[in-house]
Every structure is written in C-alpha cells, then in structure tokens.
C-alpha positions as a Python dict, from the first residue, in 0.01 Angstrom:
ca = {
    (1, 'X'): (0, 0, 0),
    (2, 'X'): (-133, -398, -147),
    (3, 'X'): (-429, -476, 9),
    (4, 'X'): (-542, -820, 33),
    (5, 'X'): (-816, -747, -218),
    (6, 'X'): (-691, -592, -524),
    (7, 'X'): (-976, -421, -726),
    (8, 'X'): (-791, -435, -1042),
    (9, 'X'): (-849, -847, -1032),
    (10, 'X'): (-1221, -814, -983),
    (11, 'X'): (-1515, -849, -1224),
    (12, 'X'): (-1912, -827, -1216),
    (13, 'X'): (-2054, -1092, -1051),
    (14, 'X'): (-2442, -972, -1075),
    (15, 'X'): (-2673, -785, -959),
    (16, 'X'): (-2691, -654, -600),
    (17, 'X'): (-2851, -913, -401),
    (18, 'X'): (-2808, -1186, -637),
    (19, 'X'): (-2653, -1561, -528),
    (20, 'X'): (-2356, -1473, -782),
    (21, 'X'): (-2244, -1140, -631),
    (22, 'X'): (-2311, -1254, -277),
    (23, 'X'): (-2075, -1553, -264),
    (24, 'X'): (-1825, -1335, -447),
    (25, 'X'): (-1880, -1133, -155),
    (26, 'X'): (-1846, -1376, 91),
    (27, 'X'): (-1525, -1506, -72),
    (28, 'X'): (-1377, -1188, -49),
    (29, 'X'): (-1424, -1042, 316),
    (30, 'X'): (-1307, -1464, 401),
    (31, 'X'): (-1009, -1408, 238),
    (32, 'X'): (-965, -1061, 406),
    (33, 'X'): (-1059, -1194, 740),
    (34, 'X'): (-833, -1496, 705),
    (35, 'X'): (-545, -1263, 621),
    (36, 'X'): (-590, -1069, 969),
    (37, 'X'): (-495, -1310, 1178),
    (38, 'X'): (-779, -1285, 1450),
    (39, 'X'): (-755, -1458, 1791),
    (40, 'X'): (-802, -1807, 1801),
    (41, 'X'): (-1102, -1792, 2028),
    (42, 'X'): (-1270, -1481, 1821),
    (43, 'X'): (-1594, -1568, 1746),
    (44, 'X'): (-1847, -1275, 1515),
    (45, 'X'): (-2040, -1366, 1230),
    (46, 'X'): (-2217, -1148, 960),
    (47, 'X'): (-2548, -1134, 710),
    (48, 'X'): (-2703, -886, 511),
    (49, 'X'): (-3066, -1018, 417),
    (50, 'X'): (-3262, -825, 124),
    (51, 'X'): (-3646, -822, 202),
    (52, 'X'): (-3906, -828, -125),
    (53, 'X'): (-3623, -878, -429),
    (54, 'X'): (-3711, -875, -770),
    (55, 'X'): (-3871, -1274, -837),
    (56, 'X'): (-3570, -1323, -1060),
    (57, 'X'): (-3333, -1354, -787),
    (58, 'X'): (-3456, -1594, -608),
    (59, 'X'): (-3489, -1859, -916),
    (60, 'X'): (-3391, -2207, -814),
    (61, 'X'): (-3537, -2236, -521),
    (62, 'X'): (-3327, -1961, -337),
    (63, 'X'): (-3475, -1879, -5),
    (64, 'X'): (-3296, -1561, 119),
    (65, 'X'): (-3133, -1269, -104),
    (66, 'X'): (-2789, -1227, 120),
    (67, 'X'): (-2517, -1353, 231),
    (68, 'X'): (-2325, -1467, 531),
    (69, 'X'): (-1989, -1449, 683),
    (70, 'X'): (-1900, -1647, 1004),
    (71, 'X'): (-1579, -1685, 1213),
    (72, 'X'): (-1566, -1929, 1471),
    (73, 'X'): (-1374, -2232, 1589),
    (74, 'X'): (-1044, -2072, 1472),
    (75, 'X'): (-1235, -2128, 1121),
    (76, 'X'): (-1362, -1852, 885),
    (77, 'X'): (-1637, -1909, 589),
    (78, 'X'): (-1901, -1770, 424),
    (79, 'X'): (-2137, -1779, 151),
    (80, 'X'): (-2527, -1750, 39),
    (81, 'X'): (-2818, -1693, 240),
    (82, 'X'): (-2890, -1643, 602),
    (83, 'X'): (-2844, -1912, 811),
    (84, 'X'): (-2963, -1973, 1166),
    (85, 'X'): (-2591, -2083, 1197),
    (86, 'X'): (-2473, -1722, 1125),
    (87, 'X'): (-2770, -1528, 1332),
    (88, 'X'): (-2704, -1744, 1613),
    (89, 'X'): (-2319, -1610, 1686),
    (90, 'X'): (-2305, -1207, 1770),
    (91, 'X'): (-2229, -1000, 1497),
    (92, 'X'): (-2316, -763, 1251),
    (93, 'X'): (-2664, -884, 1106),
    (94, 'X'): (-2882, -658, 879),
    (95, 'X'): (-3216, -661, 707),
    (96, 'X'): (-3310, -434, 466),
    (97, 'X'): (-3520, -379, 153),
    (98, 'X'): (-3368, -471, -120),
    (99, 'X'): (-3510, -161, -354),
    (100, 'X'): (-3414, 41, -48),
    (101, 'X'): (-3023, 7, -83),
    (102, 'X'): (-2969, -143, -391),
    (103, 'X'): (-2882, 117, -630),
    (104, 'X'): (-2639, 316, -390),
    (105, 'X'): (-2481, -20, -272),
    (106, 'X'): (-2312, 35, -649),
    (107, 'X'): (-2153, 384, -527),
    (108, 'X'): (-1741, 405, -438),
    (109, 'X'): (-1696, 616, -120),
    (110, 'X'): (-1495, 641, 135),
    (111, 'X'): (-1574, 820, 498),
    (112, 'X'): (-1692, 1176, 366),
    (113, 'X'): (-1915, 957, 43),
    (114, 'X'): (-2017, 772, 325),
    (115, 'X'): (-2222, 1078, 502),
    (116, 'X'): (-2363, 1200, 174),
    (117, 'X'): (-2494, 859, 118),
    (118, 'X'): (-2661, 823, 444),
    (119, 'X'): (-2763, 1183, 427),
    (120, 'X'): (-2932, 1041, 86),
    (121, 'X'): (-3089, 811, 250),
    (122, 'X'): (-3235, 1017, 512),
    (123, 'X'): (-3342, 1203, 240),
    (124, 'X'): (-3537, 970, 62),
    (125, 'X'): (-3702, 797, 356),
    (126, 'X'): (-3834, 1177, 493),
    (127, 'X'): (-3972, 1206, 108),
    (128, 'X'): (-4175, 856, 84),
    (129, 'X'): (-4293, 890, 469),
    (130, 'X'): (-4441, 1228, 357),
    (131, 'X'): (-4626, 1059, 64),
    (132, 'X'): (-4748, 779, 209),
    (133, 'X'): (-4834, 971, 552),
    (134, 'X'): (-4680, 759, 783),
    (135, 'X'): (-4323, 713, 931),
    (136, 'X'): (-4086, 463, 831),
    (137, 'X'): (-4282, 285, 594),
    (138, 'X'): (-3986, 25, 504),
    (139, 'X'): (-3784, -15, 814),
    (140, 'X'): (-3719, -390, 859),
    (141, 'X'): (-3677, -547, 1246),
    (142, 'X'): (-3332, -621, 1316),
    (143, 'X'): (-3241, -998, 1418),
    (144, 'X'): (-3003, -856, 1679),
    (145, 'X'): (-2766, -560, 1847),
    (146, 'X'): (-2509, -492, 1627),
    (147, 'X'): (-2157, -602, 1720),
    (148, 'X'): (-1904, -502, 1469),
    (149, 'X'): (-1575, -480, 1704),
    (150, 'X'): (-1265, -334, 1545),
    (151, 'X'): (-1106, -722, 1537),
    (152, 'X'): (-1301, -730, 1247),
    (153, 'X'): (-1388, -346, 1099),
    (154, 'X'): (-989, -308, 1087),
    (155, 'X'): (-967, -542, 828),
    (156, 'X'): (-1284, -526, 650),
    (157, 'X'): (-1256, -167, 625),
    (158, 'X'): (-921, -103, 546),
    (159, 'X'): (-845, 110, 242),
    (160, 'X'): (-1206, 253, 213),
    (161, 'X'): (-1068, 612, 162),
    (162, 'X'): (-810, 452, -118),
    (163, 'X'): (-1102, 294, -284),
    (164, 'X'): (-1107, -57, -106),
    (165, 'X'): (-1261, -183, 146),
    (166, 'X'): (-1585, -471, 199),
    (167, 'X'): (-1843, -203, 56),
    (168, 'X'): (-1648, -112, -250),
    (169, 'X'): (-1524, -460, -322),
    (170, 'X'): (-1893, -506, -286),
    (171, 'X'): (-1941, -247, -553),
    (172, 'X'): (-1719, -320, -781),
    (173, 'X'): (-1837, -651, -853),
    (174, 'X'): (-2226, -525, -875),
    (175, 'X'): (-2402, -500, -1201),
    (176, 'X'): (-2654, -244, -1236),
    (177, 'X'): (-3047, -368, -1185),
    (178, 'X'): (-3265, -241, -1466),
    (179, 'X'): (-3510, -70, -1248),
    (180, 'X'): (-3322, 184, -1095),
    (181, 'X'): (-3128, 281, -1534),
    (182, 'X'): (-3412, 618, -1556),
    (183, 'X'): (-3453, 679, -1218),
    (184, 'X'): (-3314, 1017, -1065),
    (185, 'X'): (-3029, 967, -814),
    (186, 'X'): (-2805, 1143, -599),
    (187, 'X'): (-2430, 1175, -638),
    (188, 'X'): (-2435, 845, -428),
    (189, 'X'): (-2650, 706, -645),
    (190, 'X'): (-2979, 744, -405),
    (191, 'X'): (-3277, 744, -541),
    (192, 'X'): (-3448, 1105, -505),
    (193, 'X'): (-3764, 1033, -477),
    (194, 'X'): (-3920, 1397, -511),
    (195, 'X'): (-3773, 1425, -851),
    (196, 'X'): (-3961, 1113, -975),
    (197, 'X'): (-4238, 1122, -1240),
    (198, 'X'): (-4589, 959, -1036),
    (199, 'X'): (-4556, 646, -1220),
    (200, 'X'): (-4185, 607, -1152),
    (201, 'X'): (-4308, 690, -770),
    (202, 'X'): (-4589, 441, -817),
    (203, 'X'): (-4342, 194, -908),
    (204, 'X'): (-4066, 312, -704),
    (205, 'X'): (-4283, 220, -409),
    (206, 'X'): (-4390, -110, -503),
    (207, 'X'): (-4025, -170, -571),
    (208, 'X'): (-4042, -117, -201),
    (209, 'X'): (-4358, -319, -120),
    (210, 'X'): (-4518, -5, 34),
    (211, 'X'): (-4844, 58, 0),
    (212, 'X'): (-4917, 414, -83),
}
C-alpha cells in the first residue's frame, strides 16, 4: 500500500527537538493531514514542547524546542515552536523533558514496540524516583485534556505496523544526540538507568534537570 509519506524519500533533519527536524515534522503530518480530507468545519491542533534542551538547540534566539500542527478554518499548517495559537484550539498538546524521550523518540515500532517502549519508560521513571526518593521527579503539567479523535489518529497513524506512521516519520528523520552514544538502552532505545555507571547517572539526571 503508498502511503502519503514514503520513508524511502526522507533524510536526517537533526537532532530530536531541534528547529530542523521539527518543521520537517510539521511538514510532514500537514501533508498527511491535507491528504485526509477532514471536514470542513474540523478544527484540532497539536504541539509537543521539550522542557530543559541541550543550550545548543535553542541558538538564535529560539524560544520553545517543539513543534506545532494546527487545522482550522478548512486550513492546515504547522511548524516551530508552541504557539498560543496552537494551545488555544483542542488537541493533542504535550510537554515533556527533552532528555526524558529523546533517545527512544529515534526507535521504529509499531503497536507491540509501542508497549515495550512505554513499559521502558515506566521502567526508567520507577528507577530515578527510587534514587532520588521521591515520585515523579520529571513529570511536566500538561497545557490541556488530550483530544486526539480518530479524524485525525486515522491518518497520522496509518501504516505504523508497516513502518510508517507520524512517530516513525519522526524517527527517521532524527539524528542521534551525543549524550545518549554510551549510555545503556533498552531494545527501544530507553535509557536503563540502573545499568548506568554513577557519573553517567549523575549526568543522566542533570540531563533531566533533577536534582538528586
């Protein structure tokens, strides 16, 4: 089956989080949303903010690591940053660490990749809350309730068992950030945090900005 996104055209943008990768990003899940044909009157927009990145991402003045999606007006666009524009239309909008998702943003999966990932990630979080003594030492406060209505996960999602799909386009145009090269990782590419030396811990969790 063609999908509107074929991963033999794409390239590496950048690094996860990066204004390169995000507006190639963007471009694609426009171009996938403009190909579904949504109601006229459909309205849903979508960002994906990364809290404390590395300094170098944010060169030129960049104010938010992310990137943005928004449909509305019987228009679709997209692009770098979080506006107010995009928060202020329900949708899907996410904040997150950005050493807290990074690495395993770069893994292929489809649904059963998708529970060992998250089963990674459970993993990791039960590991740093038990060395720092306190529970969820990096959760981030959501802007809103998530809406993610199948007008709009159809489309985005479609092919993610084949190999496509938003998250794997995602991945497939993500360039691998230096910190993460010697750490230990899951299959997923998680970071396993009990398998770290104490100074890749140590700088694991200010990767993290959490104070151990």
């Amino acid at each position: 089956m063609a999908y509107v996104i074929d991963m033999s055209t794409l390239k590496k943008e950048g690094e996860f989080g990066s204004k390169e990768w995000g507006e190639a990003c963007a471009a694609a899940a426009v171009k996938i949303l403009k190909a579904a044909d949504l109601p006229k009157d459909f309205e849903w927009a979508f960002t994906e903010c990364y809290t404390h990145p590395p300094d170098r991402l944010m060169e030129g003045g960049r104010e938010k690591a992310g990137y943005y999606i928004i449909v509305k007006d019987g228009e679709i666009w997209g692009g770098d940053g979080e506006p107010e524009e995009a928060l202020a239309v329900r949708g899907f909008h996410i904040r997150a660490r950005w050493a807290a998702i990074c690495n395993q943003s770069g893994a292929f999966y489809g649904r059963e990749g998708g529970r060992k990932r998250r089963e990674g990630q459970q993993a990791l979080l039960a590991a740093i809350e038990k060395h720092v003594g306190r529970e969820n030492p990096y959760g981030e406060e959501q802007p809103s309730e998530m809406y993610w209505p199948d007008d709009v996960s159809g489309p985005l999602m479609a092919g993610s068992e084949e190999g496509n799909g938003l998250h794997n386009i995602a991945a497939a145009m993500q360039t691998q950030s230096p910190e993460f090269a010697d750490l230990p990782v899951t299959e997923m590419l998680v970071p396993i945090f009990e398998e770290m030396t104490e100074q890749q811990k140590k700088d694991f969790l200010k990767l993290l900005a959490v104070d151990s």
